[in-house]
N, C-alpha and C positions, 0 to 999 in steps of 0.2 A: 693106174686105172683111176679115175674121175668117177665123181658120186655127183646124182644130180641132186639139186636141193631147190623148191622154190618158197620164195618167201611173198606172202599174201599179206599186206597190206605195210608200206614202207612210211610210215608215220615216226615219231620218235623213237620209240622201242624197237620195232620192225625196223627203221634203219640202223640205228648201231649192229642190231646182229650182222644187217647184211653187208654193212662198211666192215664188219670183222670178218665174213666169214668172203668175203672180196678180196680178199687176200692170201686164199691160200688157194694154191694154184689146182690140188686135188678135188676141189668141187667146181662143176657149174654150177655155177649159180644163177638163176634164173627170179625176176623182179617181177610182180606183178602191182600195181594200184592205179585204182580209179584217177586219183592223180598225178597221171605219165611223168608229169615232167622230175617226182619224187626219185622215182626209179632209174630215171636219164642218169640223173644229179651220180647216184653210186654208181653207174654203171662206164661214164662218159672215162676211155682211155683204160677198159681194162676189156680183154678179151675173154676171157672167162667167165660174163657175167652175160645177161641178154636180157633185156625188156621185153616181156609178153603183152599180147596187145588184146588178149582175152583171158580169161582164166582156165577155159580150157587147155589152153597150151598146156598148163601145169603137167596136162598127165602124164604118167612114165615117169616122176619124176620118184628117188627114192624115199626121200622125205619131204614131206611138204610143213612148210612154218607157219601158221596162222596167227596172224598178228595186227588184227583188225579189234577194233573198236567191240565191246560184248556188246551192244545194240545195236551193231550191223549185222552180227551170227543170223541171225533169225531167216534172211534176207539169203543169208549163201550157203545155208547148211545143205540143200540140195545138190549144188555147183560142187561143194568141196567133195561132198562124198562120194560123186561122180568122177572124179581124180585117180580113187581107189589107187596111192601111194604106198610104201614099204611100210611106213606108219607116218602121224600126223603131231606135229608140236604145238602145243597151244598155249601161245602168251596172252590169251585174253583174260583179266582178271575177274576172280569170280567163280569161272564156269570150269565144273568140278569135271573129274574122269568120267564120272554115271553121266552127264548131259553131253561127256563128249561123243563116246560112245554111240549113246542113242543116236542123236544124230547126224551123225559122221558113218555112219552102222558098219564100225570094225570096230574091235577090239583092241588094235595094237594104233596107244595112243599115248601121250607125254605131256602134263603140261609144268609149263614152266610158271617160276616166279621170281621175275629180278628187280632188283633196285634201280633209282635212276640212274646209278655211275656206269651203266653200261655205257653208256655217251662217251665215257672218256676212256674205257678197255678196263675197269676195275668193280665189272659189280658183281654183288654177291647173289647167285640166284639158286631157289630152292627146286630141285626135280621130282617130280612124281611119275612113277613109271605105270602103266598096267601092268599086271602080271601076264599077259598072254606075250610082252617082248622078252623076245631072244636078249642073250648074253651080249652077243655084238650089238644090237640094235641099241642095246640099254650104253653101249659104248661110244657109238654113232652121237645117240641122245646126248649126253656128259659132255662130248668133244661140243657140241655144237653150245652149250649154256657155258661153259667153258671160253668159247671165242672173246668175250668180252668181261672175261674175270674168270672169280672163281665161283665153282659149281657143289651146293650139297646136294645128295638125294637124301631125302625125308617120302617116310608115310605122308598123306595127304592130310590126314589129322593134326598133322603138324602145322600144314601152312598159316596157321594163324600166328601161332604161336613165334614162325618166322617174320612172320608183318613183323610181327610186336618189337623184335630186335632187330631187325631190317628191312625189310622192306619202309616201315615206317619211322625204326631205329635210327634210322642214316638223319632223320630233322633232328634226334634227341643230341646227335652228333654237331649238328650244325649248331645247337641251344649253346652247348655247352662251350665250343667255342668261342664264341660271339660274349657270353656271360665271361668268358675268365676273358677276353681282349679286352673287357671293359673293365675288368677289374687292372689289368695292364695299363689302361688310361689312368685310369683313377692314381694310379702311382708313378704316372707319367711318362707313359712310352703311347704313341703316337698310334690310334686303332689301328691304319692298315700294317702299320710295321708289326702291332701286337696280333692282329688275327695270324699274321704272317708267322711269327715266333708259334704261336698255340697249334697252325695247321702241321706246321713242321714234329712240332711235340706230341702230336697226336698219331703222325706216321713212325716215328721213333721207336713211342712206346709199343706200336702193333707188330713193326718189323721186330724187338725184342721180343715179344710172348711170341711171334710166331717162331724165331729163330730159335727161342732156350726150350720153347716146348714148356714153360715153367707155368703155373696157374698164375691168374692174377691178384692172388693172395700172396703167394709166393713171393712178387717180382713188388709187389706194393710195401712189402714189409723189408726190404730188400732197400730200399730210398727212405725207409722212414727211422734215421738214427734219433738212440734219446735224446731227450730233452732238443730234436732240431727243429728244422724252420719245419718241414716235410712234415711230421706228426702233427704240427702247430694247426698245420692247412688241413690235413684229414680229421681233427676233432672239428673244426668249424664247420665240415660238409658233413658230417655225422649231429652234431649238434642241429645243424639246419632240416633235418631230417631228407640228405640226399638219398641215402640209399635206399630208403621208403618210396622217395617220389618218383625215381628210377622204376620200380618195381612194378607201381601203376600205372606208369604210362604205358608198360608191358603192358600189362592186363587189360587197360582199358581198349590199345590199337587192338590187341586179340581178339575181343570180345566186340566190338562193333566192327572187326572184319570177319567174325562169325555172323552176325547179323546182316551183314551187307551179303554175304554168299547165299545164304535163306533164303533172298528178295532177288537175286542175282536169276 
């Protein structure tokens, strides 16, 4: 048995879900956006999917994915809630459960928070559920943030705090790469080959803590023999004051993405 699902607005984000969730043969999937031809694009050579040519078409469906621009809401909060789906998923950043709520006027609503890597089947994205969903729904919900990675649920008090390590985490990711390939140059191995060496070292070390399950204190002390190179490298990033500047760049993405929600 087939679940419908439609997705409102196939922009970048709204399309990775729906290239992921285009794949699995147990949903229709159904496309909606102002600009058709976005939704051709995922839809051209797969039966399971269908371009709507209004937004009403939506209705009936179980869940419906809202994934428009937050300064379009304004504009279709009428439209959407006139759908009255099983419950409603909101990737619009920003706009909290109480704003979904209101105007959407149901209770049983979800919004999501992913990184850019959904593009490529690997992002990390944070769930907020209301409490008025059901056990399955909240399952529904998980599978579908899930489609293009991996999925937490968090309190929505959290979501900041998830910017801070990803959502906006994933550039502090790219810093830190880019800063050791050039330290690779500097000692003479060739940038793309060294970003190349650093991106590889980076999946290494994640697929290790995620496989041993061991903390990252655990696994760092673990590489770091006396008097070796390894200890040699981690007093210079402690001397430099890394793990300080780590720390605030947390706090700082948290903290002007609590401000930006306020305004939002």
């Amino acid at each position: 048995m087939s679940i419908r699902i439609s997705v409102v607005g196939v922009g970048n984000m709204g399309g990775a879900f729906s290239e992921a969730l285009s794949g699995n043969r147990k949903i229709d999937l159904c496309l909606y956006d102002s600009n058709r031809s976005n939704a051709e694009k995922i839809a051209y050579g797969k039966d399971n999917v269908t371009v709507l040519d209004s937004l009403d078409q939506a209705k009936g469906s179980e869940i419906v994915v809202i994934a428009v621009k937050p300064q379009v809401l304004p504009s279709l909060w009428k439209d959407l809630a006139a759908l009255e789906p099983g419950f409603f998923i909101s990737i619009a950043a920003g706009i909290t459960l109480e704003k979904l709520t209101d105007n959407l006027r149901t209770d049983k609503v979800v919004r999501f928070m992913p990184n850019i890597a959904a593009k490529v089947g690997h992002a990390v994205t944070a769930v907020a559920c209301s409490p008025e969903l059901t056990e399955n729904e909240k399952r529904l919900a998980m599978g579908v943030a899930g489609s293009v990675g991996s999925a937490f649920e968090l309190e929505e008090n959290l979501f900041s705090a998830f910017i801070g390590i990803s959502g906006s985490g994933i550039a502090y990711m790219f810093e830190l790469m880019h800063q050791m390939a050039m330290g690779g140059v500097m000692e003479g191995i060739p940038y793309p080959k060294a970003l190349s060496i650093v991106a590889d070292t980076m999946l290494s070390a994640a697929h290790l803590q995620k496989s041993t399950g061991l903390n990252a204190v655990e696994l760092e002390t673990m590489v770091c023999s006396a008097k070796g190179t390894t200890i040699e490298g981690v007093a210079a990033l402690t001397e430099g004051g890394f793990g300080g500047a780590v720390i605030n760049a947390v706090k700082a993405a948290s903290r002007k993405s609590e401000e930006l929600e306020k305004k939002a």
